[in-house]
C-alpha positions as CSV (number, residue, x, y, z in Angstrom):
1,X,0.0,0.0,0.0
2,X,1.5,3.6,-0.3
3,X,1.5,5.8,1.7
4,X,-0.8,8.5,0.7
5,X,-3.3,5.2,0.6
6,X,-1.9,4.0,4.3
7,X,-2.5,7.4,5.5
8,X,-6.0,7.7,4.0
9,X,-6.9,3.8,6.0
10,X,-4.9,3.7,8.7
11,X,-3.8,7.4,9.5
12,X,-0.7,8.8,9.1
13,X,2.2,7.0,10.3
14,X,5.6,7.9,11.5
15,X,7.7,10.4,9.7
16,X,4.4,11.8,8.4
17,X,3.5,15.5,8.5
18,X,-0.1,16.9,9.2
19,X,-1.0,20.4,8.7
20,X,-3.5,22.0,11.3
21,X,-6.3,23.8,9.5
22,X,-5.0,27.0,7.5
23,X,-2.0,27.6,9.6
24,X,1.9,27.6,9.0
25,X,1.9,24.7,11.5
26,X,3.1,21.3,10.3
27,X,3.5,18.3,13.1
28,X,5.6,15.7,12.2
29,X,4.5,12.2,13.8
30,X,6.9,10.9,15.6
31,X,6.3,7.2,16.6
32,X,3.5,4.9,15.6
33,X,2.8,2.6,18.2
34,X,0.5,0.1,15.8
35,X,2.6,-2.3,14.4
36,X,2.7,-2.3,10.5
37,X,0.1,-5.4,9.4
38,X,-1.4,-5.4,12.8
39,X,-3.6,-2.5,12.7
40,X,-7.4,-2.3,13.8
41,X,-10.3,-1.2,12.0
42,X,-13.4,-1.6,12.9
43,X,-16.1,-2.3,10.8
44,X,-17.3,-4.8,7.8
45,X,-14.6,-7.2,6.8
46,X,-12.4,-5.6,9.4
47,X,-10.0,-7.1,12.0
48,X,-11.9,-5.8,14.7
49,X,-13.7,-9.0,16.1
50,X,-13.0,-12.1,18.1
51,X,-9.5,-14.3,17.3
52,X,-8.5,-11.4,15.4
53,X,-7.8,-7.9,17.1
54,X,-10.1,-8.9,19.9
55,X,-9.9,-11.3,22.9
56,X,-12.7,-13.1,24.4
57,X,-12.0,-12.0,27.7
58,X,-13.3,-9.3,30.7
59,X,-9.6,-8.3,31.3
60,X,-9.7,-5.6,28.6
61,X,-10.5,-1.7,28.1
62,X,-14.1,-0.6,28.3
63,X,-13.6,1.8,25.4
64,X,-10.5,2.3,23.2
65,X,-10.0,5.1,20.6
66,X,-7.8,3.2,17.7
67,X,-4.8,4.6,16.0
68,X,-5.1,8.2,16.5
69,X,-2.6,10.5,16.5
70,X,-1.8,12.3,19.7
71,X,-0.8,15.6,20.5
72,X,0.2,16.3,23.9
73,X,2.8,18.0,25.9
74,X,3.0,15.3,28.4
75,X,2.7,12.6,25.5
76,X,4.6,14.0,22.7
77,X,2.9,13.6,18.8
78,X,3.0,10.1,18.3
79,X,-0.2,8.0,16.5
80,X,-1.1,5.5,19.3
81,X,-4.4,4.1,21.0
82,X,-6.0,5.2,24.0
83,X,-7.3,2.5,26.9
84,X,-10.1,3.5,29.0
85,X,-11.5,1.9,32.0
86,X,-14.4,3.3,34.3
87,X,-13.9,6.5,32.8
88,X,-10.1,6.5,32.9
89,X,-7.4,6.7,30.7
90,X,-5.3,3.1,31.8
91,X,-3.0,2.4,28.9
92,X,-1.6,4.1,25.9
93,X,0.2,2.5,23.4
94,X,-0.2,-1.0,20.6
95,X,-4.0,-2.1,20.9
96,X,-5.0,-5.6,19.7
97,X,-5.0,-9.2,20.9
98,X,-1.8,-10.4,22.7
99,X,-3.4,-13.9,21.9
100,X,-1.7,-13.0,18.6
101,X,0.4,-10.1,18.8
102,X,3.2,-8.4,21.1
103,X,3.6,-5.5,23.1
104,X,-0.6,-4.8,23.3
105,X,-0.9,-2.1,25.8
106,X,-4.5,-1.3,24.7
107,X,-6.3,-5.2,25.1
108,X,-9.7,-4.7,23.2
109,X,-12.1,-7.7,23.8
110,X,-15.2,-8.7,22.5
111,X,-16.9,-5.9,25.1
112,X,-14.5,-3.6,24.0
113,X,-16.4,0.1,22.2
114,X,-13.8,1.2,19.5
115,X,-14.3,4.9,18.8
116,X,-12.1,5.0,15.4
117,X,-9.3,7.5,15.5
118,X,-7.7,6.9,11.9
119,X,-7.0,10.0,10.5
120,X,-7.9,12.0,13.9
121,X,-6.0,13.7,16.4
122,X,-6.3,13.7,19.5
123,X,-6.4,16.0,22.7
124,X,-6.8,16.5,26.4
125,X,-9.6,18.5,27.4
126,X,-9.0,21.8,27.4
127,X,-9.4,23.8,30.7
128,X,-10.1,27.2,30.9
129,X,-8.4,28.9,34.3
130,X,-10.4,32.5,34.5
131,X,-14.0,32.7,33.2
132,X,-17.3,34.4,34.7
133,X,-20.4,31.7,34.4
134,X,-22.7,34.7,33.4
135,X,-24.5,32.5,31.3
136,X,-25.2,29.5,31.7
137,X,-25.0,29.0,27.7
138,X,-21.8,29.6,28.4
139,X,-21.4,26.2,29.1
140,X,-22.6,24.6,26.0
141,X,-20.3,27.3,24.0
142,X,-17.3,25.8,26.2
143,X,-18.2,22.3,25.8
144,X,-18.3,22.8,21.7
145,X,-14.8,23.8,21.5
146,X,-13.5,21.3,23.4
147,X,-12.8,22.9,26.9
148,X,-14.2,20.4,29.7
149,X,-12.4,22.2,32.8
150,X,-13.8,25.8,33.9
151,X,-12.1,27.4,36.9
152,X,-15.5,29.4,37.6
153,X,-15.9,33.2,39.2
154,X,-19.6,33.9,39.3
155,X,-23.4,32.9,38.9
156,X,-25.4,35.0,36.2
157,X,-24.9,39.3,35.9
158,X,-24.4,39.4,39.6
159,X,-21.5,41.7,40.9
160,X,-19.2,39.4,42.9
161,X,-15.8,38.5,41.8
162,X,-16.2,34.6,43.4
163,X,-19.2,32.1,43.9
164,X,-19.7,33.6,47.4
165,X,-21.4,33.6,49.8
166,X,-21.5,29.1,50.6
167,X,-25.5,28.9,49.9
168,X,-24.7,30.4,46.3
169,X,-22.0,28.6,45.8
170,X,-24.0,25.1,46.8
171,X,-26.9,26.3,44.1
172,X,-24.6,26.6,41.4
173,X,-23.1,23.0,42.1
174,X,-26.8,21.7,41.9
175,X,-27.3,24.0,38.8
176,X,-24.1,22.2,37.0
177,X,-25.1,19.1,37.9
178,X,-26.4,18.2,34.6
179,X,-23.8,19.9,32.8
180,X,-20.5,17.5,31.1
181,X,-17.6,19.8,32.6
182,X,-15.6,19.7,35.4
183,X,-15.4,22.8,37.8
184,X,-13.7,24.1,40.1
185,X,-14.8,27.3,42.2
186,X,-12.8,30.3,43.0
187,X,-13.9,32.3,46.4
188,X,-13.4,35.8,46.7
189,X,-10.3,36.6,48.6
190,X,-10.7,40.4,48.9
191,X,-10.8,39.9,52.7
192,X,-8.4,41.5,56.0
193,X,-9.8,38.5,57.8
194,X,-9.3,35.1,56.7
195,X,-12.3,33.9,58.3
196,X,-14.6,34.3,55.5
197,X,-12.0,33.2,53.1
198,X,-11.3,29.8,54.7
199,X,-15.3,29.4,55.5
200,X,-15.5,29.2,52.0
201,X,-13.0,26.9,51.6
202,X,-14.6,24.5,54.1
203,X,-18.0,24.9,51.9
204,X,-16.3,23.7,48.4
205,X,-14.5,26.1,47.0
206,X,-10.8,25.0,45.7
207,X,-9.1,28.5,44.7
208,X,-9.0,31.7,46.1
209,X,-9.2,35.1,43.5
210,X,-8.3,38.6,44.5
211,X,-9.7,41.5,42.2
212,X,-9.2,45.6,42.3
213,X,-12.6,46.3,42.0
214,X,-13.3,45.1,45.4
215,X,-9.6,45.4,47.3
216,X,-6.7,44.6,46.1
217,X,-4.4,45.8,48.8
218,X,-1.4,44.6,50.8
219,X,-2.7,43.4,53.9
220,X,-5.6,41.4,51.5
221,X,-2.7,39.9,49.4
222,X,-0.9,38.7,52.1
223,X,-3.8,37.8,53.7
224,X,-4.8,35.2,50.8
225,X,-1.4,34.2,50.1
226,X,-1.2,33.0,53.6
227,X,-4.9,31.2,53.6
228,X,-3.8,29.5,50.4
229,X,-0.1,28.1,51.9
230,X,-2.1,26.8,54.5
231,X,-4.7,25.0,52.8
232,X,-2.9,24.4,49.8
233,X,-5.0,26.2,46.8
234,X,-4.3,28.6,44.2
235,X,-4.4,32.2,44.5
236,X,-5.1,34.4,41.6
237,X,-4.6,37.6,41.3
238,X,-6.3,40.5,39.6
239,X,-4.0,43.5,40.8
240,X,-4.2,47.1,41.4
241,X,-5.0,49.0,38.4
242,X,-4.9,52.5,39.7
243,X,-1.4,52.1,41.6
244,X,-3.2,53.7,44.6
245,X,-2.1,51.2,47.1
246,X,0.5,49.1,45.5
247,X,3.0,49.8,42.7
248,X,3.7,46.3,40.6
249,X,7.3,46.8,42.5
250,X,5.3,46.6,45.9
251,X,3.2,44.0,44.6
252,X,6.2,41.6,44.4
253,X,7.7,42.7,48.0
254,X,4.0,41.6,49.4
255,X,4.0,38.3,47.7
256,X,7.7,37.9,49.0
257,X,8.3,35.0,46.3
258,X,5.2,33.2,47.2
259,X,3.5,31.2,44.4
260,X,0.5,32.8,42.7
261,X,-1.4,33.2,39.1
262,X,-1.6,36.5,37.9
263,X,-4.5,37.1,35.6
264,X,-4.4,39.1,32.0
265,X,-0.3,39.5,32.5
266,X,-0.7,42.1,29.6
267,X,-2.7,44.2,31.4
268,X,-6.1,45.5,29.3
269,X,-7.8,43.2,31.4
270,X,-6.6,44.8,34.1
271,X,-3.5,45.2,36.6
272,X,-0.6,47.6,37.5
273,X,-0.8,50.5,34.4
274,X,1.3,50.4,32.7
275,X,3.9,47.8,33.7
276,X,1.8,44.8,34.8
277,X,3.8,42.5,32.2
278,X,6.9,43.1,35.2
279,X,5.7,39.9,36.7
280,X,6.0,37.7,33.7
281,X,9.4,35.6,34.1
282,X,9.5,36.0,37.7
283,X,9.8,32.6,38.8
284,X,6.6,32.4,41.7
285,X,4.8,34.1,39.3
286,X,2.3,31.9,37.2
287,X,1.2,33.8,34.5
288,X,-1.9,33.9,31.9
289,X,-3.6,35.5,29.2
290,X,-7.2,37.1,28.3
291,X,-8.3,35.9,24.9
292,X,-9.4,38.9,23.3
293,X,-5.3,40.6,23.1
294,X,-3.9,38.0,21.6
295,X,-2.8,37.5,18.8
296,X,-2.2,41.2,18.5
297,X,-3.9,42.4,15.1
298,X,-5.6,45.5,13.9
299,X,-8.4,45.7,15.3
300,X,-7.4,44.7,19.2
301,X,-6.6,47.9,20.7
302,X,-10.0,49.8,19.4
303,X,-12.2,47.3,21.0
304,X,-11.0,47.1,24.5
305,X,-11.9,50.6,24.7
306,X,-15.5,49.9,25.2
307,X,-15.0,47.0,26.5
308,X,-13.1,47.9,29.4
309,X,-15.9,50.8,29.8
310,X,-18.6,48.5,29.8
311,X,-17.5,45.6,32.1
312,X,-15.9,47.6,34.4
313,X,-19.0,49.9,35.0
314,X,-17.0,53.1,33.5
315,X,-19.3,55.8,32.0
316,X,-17.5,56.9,28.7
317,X,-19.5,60.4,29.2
318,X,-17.6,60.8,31.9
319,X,-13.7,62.6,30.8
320,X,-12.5,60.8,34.0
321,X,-13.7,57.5,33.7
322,X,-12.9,57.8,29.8
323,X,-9.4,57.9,30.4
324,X,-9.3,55.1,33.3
325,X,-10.3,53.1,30.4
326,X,-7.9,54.5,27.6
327,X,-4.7,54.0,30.4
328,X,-5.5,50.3,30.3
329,X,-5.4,49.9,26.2
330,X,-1.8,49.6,25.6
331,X,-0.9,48.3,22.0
332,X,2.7,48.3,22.5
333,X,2.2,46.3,25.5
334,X,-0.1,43.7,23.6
335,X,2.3,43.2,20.7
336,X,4.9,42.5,23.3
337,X,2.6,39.9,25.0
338,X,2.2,37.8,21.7
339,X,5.6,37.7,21.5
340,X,6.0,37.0,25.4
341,X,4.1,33.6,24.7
342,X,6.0,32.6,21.9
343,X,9.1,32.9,24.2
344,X,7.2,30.6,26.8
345,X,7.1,33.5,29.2
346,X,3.0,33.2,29.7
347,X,2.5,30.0,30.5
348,X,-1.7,29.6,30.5
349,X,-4.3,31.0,28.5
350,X,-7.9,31.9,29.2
351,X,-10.8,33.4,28.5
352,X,-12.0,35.8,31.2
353,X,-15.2,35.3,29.1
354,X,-18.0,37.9,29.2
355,X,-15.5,39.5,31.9
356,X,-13.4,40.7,28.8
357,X,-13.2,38.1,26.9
358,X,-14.6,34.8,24.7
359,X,-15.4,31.5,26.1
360,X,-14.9,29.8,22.8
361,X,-12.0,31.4,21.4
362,X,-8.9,30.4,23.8
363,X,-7.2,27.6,22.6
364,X,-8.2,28.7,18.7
365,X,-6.1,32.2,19.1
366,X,-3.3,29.9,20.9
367,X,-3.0,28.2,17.4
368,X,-3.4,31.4,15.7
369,X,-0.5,33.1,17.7
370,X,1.9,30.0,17.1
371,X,0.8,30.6,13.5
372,X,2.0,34.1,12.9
373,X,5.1,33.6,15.7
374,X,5.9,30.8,13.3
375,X,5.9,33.3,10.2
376,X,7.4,36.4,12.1
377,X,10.2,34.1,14.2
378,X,10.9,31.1,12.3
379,X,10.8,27.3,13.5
380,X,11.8,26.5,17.2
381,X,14.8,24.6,17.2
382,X,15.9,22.6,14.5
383,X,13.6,19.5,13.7
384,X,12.3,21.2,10.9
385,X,8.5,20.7,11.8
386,X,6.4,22.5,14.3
387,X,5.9,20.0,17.0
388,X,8.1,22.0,19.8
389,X,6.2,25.0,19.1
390,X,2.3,23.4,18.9
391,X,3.2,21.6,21.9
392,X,4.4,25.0,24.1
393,X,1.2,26.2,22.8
394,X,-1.3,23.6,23.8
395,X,0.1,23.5,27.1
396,X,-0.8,27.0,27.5
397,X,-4.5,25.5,27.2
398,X,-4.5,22.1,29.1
399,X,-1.5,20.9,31.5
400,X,-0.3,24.1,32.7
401,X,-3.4,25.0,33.8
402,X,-3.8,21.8,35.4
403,X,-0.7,22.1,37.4
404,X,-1.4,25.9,38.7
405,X,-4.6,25.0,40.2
406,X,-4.1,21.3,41.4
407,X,-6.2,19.1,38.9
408,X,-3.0,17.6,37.1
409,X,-3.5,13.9,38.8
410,X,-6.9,14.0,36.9
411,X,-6.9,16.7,33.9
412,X,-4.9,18.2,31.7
413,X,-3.2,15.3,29.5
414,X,-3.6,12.0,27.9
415,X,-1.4,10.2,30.2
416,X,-2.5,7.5,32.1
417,X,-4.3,8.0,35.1
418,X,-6.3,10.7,34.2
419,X,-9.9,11.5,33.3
420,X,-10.2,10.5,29.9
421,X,-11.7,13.7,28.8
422,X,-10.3,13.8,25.3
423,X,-11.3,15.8,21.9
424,X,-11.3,14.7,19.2
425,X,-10.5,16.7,15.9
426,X,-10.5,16.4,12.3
427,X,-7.1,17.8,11.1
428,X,-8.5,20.7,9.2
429,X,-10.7,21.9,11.7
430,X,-8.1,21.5,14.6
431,X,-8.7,24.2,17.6
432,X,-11.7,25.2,15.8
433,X,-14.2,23.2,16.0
434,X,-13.9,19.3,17.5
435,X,-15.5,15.9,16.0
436,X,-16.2,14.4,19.1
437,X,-15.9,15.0,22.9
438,X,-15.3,11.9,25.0
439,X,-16.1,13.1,28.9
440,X,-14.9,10.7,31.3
441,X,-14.6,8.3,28.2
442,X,-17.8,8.6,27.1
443,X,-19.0,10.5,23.8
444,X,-20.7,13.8,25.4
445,X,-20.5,16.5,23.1
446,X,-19.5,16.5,19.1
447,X,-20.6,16.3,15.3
448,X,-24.1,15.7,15.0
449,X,-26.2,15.8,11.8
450,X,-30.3,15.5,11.0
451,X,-31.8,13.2,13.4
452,X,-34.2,11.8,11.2
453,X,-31.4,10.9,8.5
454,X,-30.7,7.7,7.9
455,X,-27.3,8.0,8.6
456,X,-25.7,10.1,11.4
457,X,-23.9,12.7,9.3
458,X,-26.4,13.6,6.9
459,X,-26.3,18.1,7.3
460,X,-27.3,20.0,8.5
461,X,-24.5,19.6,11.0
462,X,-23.6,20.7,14.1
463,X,-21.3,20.5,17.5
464,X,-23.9,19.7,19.7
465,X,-24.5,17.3,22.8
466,X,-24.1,13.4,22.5
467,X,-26.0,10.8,24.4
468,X,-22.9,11.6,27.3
469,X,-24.4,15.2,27.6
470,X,-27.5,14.7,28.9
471,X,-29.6,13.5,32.1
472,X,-27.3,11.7,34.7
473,X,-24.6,11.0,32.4
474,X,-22.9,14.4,32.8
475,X,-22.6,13.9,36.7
476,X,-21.4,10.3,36.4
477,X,-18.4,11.7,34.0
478,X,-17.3,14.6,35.5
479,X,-15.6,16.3,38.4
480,X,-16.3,18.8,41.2
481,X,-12.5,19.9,42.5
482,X,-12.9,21.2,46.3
483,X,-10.4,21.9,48.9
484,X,-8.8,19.5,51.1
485,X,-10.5,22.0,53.9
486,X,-13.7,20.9,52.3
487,X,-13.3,17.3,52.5
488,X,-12.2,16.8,55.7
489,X,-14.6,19.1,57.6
490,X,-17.7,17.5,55.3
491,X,-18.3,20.6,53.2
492,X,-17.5,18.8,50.0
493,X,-20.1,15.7,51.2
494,X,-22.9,18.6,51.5
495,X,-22.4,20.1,47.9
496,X,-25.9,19.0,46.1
497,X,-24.1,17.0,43.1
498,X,-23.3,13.6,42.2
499,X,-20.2,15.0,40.5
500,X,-17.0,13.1,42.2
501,X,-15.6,15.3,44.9
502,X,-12.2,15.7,44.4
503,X,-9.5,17.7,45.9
504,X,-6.8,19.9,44.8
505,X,-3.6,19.3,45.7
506,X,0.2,20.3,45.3
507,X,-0.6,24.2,44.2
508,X,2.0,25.9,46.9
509,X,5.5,24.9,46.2
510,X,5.2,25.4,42.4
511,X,7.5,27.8,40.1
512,X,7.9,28.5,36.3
513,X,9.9,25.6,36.2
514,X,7.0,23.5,36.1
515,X,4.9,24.7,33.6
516,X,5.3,22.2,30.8
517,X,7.4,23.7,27.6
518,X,6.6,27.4,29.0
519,X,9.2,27.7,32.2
520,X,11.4,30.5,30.7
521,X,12.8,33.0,33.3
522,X,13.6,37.0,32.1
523,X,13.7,40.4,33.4
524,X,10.5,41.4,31.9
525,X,10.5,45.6,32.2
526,X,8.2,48.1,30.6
527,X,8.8,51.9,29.9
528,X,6.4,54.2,32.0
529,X,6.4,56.4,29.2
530,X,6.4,54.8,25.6
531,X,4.9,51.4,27.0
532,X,8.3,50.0,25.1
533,X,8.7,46.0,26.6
534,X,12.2,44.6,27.2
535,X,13.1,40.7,28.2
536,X,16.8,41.0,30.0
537,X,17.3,44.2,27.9
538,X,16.3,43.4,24.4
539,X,13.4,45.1,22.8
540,X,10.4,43.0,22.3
541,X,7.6,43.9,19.6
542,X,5.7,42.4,16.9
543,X,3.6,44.5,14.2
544,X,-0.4,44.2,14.1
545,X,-1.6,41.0,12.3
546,X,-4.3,42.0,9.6
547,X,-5.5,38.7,9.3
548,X,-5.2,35.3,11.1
549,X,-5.5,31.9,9.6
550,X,-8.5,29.7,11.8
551,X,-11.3,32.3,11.0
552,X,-12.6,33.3,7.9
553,X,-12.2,29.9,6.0
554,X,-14.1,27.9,9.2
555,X,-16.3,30.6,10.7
556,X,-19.3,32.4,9.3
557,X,-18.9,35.0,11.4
């Protein structure tokens, strides 16, 4: 068979390059676990069936997606088969029969679901570190882009910064309840006392987020900082916009090399004006991005004008409150940031949706970014293909994230062990717009066609919920993350959801250093007057992208 045929049947196989959607971004695979002659297909005349690439026998995988190719920063780009068992990933590698083959990993047996990969690729679940739950449409928006992980602030167009106060934050657990994503809730931390902050903490919540609008002073930071060392959760960090407490230099001395997130490092979003990018490469500083600056094009700083106006509660009638807005909109500062990423010193991205930003846009402007970086800077390294820099990229979206706030034992890669909450894309469409959503292992959320076709593809298509996305099923697939504090003084047990309680764990003693493929260290400064960024004294900038590959050619709008 040749290969353009091999590829077409089996996938593409090692040495084998795949182009994501429009972009400039080629992956190379690098190993292909399946053993040439020894593949599995499923289907009519296929060697998917009993003697063949199945064994009669209950010691095998509940569900095993065959011969896709995987793209992960834990995992590297290599086509392989994914094992799943009780809604977890338990073996990656050769799948078959070892009746009649070597080295199976993957055992399929005659109860064995097969969810065909060929020609796929494949992807943790994306989680999304700062969003608002405003909406709860939100949710489905997430779900059909392939994020399954929301670190959530808020309940509906409430003003609160958190899911306080504990009976609020035990509704919206019931209210997610039938809802395919994982969660985990942020408290507000905005507090001189602690006592609030922890109570929360022993009710569910699993993060702790400090915001200017409602106090982002010393004594609060180090107040937080000290709740979350000594329950072990994450801190984010919104910081002082108007400098009228804190410079970003005081900032620092407060956290006194403590670990926390800082939200929108560029700064639009908000922050120190007009230097919060200073805390980018400072090593207890983990670090991510808004959606809606990057990549830096055009059109970005004219529509965080209004934006900022508008969320922030700023009257644009108003001279004053006008040019609050217009000291946050920094292009110079935004074309440093893209670059910033490239250089793996932001190390997450997210959306802030509907809080400045778009729910269903983060991991597709992460691909866009590496695109242009990949025109503007050249290939990383010298492989000649794109993996290094697709994987620095995806880990902005899925492990990192993972690792900041706690969830890495059970999101945030393909490995074994964890949830096996994996998207599935076709090449072309890839970090636009997935084929199929397994949640837990179980297809949730994906391509759908005309329900009274006679076959399931027929258009009008669209990414909509699976059989795994409604009723019970969503709770039986999917986490609630809590605090330690919460399960062992039985505020996790009271939460009304079915959802797995599970606690975060190992937030506190992190650095840059573990953030997967984006641990670089710099002197990050930024000129009070031009806005002009430097890492360690070199000039950093990157003209205004015009256009941007994923967009016009896969989206109407």
């Amino acid at each position: 068979m040749d290969p353009a045929a091999y590829a077409r049947v089996y996938g593409p196989t090692t040495g084998d390059r795949v182009r994501l959607g429009d972009t400039s971004l080629v992956v190379r695979v690098e190993a292909d676990d399946q053993e040439r002659g020894q593949e599995v297909l499923a289907g009519f005349a296929k060697s998917a069936r009993d003697g063949l690439m199945a064994r009669s026998t209950l010691d095998a995988v509940d569900i095993a997606v065959t011969q896709v190719l995987v793209i992960d920063p834990v995992l590297g780009v290599r086509k392989t088969s994914i094992g799943i068992v009780d809604g977890r990933i338990v073996a990656v590698g050769r799948a078959g029969n070892p009746d009649v083959m070597d080295g199976v990993e993957v055992v399929l047996g005659t109860n064995t679901a097969i969810v065909s990969g060929e020609g796929l690729i494949a992807t943790a679940g994306a989680i999304d570190p700062h969003m608002h739950l405003l909406s709860p449409r939100i949710a489905d928006q997430a779900l059909a882009v392939g994020v399954t992980t929301l670190v959530v602030q808020d309940y509906g167009p409430v003003w609160n910064l958190g899911t306080n106060p504990a009976w609020a934050l035990r509704t919206i657990h019931a209210a997610l309840d039938q809802t395919p994503l994982n969660t985990l809730m942020l408290t507000r931390a905005s507090s001189t006392d602690p006592a609030p902050v922890e109570a929360m903490l022993r009710a569910g919540a699993a993060g702790l987020k400090i915001h200017e609008d409602v106090g982002a002073h010393a004594t609060v930071i180090d107040t937080a900082l000290r709740v979350a060392d000594a329950h072990d959760v994450q801190l984010c960090i919104h910081t002082d916009g108007l400098n009228e407490g804190l410079s970003v230099e005081d900032t620092l001395d407060v956290i006194a090399g403590r670990v926390i997130h800082a939200y929108h490092i560029e700064g639009t979003g908000g922050g120190h004006a007009p230097d919060l990018l200073r805390l980018a490469g400072e090593p207890n500083v983990l670090t991510s991005s808004t959606n809606p600056t990057f990549p830096y094009g055009v059109n970005t700083a004219a529509e965080h004008q209004a934006m900022v106006e508008l969320v922030h509660v700023l009257r644009a009638d108003l001279p004053g409150d006008h040019q609050l807005a217009a000291d946050r909109v920094r292009p110079a500062t935004m074309a440093a940031e893209s670059v910033l990423h490239d250089m793996g010193l932001v190390q997450m991205v997210s959306s802030d949706s509907q809080g400045m930003g778009r729910i269903g846009e983060s991991l597709r402007r992460a691909m866009q970014l590496a695109s242009l970086m990949r025109d503007a800077r050249g290939p990383l390294g010298d492989a000649g293909d794109d993996n290094a820099r697709v994987l620095r990229y995806l880990a902005k979206a899925t492990i990192n994230p993972a690792i900041a706030h706690g969830m890495a034992d059970h999101v945030g890669s393909l490995a074994p062990g964890r949830l096996a909450d994996i998207v599935l894309w076709e090449p072309g469409w890839f970090a636009v717009k997935p084929f199929l959503v397994l949640k837990g292992g179980f297809p949730t959320w994906g391509a759908v066609g005309d329900p009274n076709a006679a076959t399931a593809f027929c258009q009008p298509t669209q990414v909509a919920a699976q059989i795994g996305g409604i009723g019970a099923a969503p709770a039986r697939s999917s986490i609630a993350f809590v605090s330690q504090a919460a399960t062992a003084s039985g505020g996790a047990d009271e939460l009304p959801t079915a959802k797995a309680r599970v606690a975060v764990a190992g937030t506190r003693a992190l650095s840059a250093s573990d953030m997967v493929l984006n641990d670089t260290v710099a002197a990050v400064r930024v000129d009070p007057a031009t806005h002009r960024v430097t890492v360690d004294g070199e000039p950093v900038e990157t003209p205004p992208a015009a256009s941007v590959p994923l967009s016009g050619l896969h989206l109407l709008g």
